[in-house]
matplotlib code that plots the C-alpha trace (Angstrom):
import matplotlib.pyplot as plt

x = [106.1, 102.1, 103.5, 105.4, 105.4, 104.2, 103.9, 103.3, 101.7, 102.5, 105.6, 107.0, 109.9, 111.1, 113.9, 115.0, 115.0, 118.4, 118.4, 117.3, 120.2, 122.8, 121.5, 122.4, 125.9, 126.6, 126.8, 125.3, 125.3, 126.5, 124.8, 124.9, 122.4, 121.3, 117.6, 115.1, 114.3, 117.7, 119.0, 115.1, 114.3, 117.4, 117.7, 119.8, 116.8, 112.9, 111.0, 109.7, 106.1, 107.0, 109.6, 107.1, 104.6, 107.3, 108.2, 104.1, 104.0, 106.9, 105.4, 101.7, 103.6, 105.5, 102.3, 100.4, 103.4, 103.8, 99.9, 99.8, 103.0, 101.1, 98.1, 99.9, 102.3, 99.6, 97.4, 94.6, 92.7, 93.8, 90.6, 91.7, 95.6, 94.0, 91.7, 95.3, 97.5, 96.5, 99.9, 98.3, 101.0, 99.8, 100.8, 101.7, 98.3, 97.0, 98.8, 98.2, 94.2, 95.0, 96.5, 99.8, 101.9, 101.5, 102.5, 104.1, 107.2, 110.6, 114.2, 113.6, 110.5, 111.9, 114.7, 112.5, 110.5, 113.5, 113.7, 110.7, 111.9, 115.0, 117.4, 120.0, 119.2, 122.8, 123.0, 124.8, 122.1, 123.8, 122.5, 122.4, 123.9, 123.5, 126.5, 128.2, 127.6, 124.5, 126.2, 128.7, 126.3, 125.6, 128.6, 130.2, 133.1, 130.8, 128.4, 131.2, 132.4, 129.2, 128.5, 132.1, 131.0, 127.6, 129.9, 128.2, 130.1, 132.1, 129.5, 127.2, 128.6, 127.2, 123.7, 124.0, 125.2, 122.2, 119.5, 120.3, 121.7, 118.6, 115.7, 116.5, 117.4, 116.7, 118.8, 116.6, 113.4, 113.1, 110.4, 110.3, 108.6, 109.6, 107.9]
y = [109.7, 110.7, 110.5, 107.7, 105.0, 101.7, 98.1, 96.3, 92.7, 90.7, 88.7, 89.9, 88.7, 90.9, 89.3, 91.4, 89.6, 90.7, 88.0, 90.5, 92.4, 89.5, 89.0, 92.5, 92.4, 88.9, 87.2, 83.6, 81.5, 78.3, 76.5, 73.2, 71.9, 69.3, 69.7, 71.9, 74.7, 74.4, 78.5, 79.2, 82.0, 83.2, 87.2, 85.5, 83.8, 84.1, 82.7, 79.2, 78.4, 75.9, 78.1, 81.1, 78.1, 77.7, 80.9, 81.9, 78.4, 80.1, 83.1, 81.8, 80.1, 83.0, 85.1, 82.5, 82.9, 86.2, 86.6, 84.1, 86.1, 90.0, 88.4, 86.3, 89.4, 92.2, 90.4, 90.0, 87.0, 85.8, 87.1, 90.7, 90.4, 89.0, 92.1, 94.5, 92.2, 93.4, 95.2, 98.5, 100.8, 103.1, 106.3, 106.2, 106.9, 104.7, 101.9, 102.5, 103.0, 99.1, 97.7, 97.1, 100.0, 100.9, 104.3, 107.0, 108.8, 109.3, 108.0, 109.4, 107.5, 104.4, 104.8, 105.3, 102.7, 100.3, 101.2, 100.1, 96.4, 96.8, 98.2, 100.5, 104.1, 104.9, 102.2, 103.8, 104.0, 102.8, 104.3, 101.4, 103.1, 101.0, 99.3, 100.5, 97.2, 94.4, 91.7, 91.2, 92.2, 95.9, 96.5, 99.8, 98.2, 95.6, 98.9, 101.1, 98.1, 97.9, 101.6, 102.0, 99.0, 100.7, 103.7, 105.7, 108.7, 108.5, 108.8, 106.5, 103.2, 105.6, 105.6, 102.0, 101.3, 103.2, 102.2, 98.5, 98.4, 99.7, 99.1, 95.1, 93.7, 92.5, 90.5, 87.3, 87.3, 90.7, 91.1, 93.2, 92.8, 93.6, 91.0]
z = [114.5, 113.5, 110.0, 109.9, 107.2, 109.3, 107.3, 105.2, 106.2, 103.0, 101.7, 98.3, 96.0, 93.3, 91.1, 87.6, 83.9, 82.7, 79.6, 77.5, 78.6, 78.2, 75.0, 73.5, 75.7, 74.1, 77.6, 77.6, 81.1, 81.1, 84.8, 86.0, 88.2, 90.6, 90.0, 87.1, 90.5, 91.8, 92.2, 90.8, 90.0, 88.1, 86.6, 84.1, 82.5, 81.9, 84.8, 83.9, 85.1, 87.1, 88.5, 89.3, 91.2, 93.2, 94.3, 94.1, 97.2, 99.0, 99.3, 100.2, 102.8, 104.4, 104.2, 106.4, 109.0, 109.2, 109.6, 112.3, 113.8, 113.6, 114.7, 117.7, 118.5, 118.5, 120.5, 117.5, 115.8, 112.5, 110.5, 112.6, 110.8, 107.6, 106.8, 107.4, 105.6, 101.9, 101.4, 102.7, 104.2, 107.0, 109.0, 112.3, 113.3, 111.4, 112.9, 116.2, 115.5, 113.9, 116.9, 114.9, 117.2, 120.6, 120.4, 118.0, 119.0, 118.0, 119.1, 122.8, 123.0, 121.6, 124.2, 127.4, 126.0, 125.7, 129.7, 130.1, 129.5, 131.5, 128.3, 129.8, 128.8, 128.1, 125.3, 122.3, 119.7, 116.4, 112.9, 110.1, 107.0, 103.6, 102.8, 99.3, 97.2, 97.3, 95.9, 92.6, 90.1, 91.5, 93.0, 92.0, 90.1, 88.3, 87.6, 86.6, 83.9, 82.8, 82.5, 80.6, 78.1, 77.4, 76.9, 79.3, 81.0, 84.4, 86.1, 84.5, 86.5, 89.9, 88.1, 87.4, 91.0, 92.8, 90.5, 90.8, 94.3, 96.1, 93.8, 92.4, 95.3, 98.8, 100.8, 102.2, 103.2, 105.4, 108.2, 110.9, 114.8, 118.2, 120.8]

ax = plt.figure().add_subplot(projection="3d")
ax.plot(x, y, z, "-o")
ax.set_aspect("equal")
plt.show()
C-alpha cells in the first residue's frame, strides 16, 4: 500500500538488563562457562565491554551483508544501498521512488504478482498470528508468577506478558527479501 511502512536497512540487537531486577527479587545466577563471551550478552547481567565489542563486530558484520544483499537484490551499487541503509523507514512510495519495491498494492496484487512467477493463484494465503509466549522468561505463566510476586493484580502477569513478549525480544537475527 502508498502508506505502507517499508525497511529498515540496518542490523539491530536489543537485549534487556534485568540484574537490577534480580537484585531487588533476590534472584542471583549461578553460570558456568566454557569461555568469558560464551551466551554473551546476557539480560541477567551488565553488558561487559568486551562483551558489547563483540556484539558491536557482529553487527558491523551483518550490516555489510545485508547491504551487499539490498544492493545485489534491487539491482543497485553498494554506495546506492549504503546512502538508504541509515535505519530510515519509508512509505510505500517512498520505497518504490528508492528502488527498494517494485510496486505498492495489497494481498490481490501480491497474489497476481506471485502468478507472475508461476505460484498457483488458488494457493491458501496463510495469516501469521504471534504465538502466545517468546521464550520462558515472558511466557504468560512465568509473567503471571512474576506479576503475583510483585503483588500486582490478576491481570498484572497480562501486562507483564505483552510488554515483555513483543517489545524485549526478537527471535534470531530477522531480515526480510524476496529474490
Amino acid at each position: 500500500r502508498k502508506s505502507s511502512i517499508v525497511g529498515s536497512i540496518g542490523v539491530l540487537i536489543q537485549y534487556p538488563d534485568v540484574s537490577g531486577l534480580m537484585d531487588k527479587l533476590g534472584i542471583k545466577l549461578e553460570e558456568v562457562k566454557s569461555s568469558p563471551l560464551k551466551a554473551s550478552p546476557s539480560p541477567f547481567k551488565p553488558t561487559s565491554d568486551d562483551e558489547r565489542t563483540m556484539v558491536r563486530k557482529l553487527i558491523l558484520d551483518s550490516y555489510d551483508w545485508f547491504v551487499g544483499v539490498v544492493a545485489e537484490r534491487r539491482n543497485m551499487t553498494k554506495p546506492e544501498a549504503l546512502a538508504l541503509a541509515d535505519g530510515s523507514i519509508f512509505t510505500g512510495r517512498q520505497a518504490v521512488a528508492n528502488k527498494l519495491i517494485d510496486a505498492v498494492g495489497g494481498e490481490t496484487e501480491a497474489i497476481d504478482w506471485l502468478a507472475t512467477k508461476g505460484v498457483d493463484a488458488k494457493l491458501k494465503v496463510v495469516e501469521w498470528k504471534d504465538a502466545e509466549s517468546s521464550g520462558f522468561l515472558f511466557s504468560k505463566a512465568m509473567a503471571r508468577t512474576i506479576g503475583s510476586a510483585l503483588g500486582l493484580p490478576d491481570y498484572g502477569g497480562e501486562i507483564i506478558h505483552e510488554l515483555g513478549a513483543d517489545r524485549l525480544f526478537l527471535d534470531g537475527l530477522v531480515s526480510v527479501w524476496h529474490p
